[in-house]
N, C-alpha and C positions, 0 to 999 in steps of 0.2 A: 805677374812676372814669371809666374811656373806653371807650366802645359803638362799636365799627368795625362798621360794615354795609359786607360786602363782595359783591361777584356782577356778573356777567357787566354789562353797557350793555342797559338795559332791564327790569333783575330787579325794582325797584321799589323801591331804597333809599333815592331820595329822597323817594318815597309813605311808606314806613315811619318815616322820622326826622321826615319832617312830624308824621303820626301823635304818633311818640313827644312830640315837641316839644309837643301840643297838651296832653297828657296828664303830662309832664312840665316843668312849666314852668321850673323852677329849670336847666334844663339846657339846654348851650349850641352851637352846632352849627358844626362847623367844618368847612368841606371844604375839601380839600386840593387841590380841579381849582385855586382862586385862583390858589397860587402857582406851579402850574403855567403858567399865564396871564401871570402878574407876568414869569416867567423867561422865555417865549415873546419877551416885549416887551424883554428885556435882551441873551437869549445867542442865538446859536442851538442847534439841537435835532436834530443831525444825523441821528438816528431818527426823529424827528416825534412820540415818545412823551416828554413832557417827564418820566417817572415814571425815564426811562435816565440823566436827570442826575442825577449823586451832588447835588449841591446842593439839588436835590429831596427827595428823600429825607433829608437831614440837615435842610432847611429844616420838612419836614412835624412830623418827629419831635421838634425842637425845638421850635416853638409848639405841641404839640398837651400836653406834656410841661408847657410854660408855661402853659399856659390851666389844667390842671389844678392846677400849683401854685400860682398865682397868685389865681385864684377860687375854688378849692377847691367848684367843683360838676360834675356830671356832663356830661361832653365826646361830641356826638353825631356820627361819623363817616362821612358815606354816601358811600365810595371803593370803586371795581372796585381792587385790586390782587391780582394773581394769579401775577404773576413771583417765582420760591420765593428767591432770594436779595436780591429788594427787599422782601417778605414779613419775611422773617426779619431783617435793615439794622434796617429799622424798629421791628418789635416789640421787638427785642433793646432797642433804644434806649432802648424805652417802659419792658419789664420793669428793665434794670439803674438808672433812674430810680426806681423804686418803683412808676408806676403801675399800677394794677388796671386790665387790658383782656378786655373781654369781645370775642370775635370771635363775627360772625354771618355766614355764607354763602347769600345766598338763592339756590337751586338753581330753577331754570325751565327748561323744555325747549328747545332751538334752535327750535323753531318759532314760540314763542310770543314768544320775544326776540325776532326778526325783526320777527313782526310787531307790537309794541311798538316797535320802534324805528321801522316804517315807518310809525306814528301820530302821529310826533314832529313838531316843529318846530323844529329846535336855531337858527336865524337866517332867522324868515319873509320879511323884507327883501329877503334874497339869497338865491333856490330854487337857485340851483348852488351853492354855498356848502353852504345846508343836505343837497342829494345827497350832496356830497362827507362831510360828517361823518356822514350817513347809513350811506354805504359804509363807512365808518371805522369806526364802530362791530358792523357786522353783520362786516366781515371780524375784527374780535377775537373774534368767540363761541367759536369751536373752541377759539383759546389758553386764554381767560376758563375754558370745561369742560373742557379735560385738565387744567389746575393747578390747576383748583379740588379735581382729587385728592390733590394734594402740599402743598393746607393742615396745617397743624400739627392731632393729634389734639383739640386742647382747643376746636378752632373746632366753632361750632354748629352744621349744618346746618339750613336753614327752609325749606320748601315755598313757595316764590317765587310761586306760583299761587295761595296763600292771600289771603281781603282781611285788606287793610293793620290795620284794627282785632286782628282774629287776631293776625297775626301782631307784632303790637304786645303785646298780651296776652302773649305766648310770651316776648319780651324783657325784660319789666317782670319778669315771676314770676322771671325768672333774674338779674336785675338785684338785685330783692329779697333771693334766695337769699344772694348775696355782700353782701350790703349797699349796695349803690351805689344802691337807688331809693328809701332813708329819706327 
């Protein structure tokens, strides 16, 4: 019942859950940067990665856990998480809950993330501002592709260089397969 699209900043998760989302309309899309953000404005974030607050993580997994049982329709996910014990925090959370999660990794070369993210505009307002989250996001690639080996065996791997339609196709047919795209 919940579709995690995971990968590197830039992979194109948010291009694919649009997709998904156009295509599935009954399903609902939650990303977890929000509370990320929410928490930003409350605690601070002695890492700068709001994903290293336990609160985070218990926060994520709790509303994502409640959207499902709550609406009882298919939850769309598009988060980089790659760190193998907030990985596992989370998912545990979701499987000993009951929910069915489907993982999907969109795999992209370093190059191509780079230059994806150097096409961005994360705050056009403030151009050092958006540098700075620029840099931010290109220094995680390396982390983002070594851990993306240390995903758990049942996550999907998807050719992140595929368009978005593809690989939306790719999602739904597996989505089907378990039942979650009735």
């Amino acid at each position: 019942m919940l579709v995690w699209i995971n990968g590197a900043f830039g992979s194109g998760k948010t291009t694919l859950v649009e997709e998904l989302r156009s295509r599935w309309p009954d399903a609902l899309v939650f990303d977890p940067e929000m509370i990320g953000f929410v928490l930003r404005r409350i605690v601070d974030v002695p890492t700068g990665n709001f994903q290293d607050l336990t609160l985070w993580r218990r926060q994520v997994a709790t509303m994502a856990i409640g959207l499902v049982e709550e609406y009882r329709q298919p939850v769309l996910v598009p988060m980089t998480l790659i760190d193998p014990a907030h990985v596992d925090e989370i998912f545990s959370a979701l499987r000993e809950s009951g929910v069915e999660v489907l993982h999907f990794f969109l795999k992209v070369p370093p190059e191509v993330l780079v230059e994806r993210i150097d096409g961005r505009s994360f705050t056009p307002d403030d151009p050092s501002r958006d540098e700075q989250v620029r840099a931010w996001c290109k220094a995680q690639i390396p982390a983002c592709l070594a851990n993306a080996a240390t995903l758990s065996q049942d996550t999907i791997l998807l050719d992140g260089e595929l368009p978005s339609q593809e690989l939306a196709d790719a999602v739904l047919e597996r989505a089907n397969k378990v039942g979650l795209g009735d």
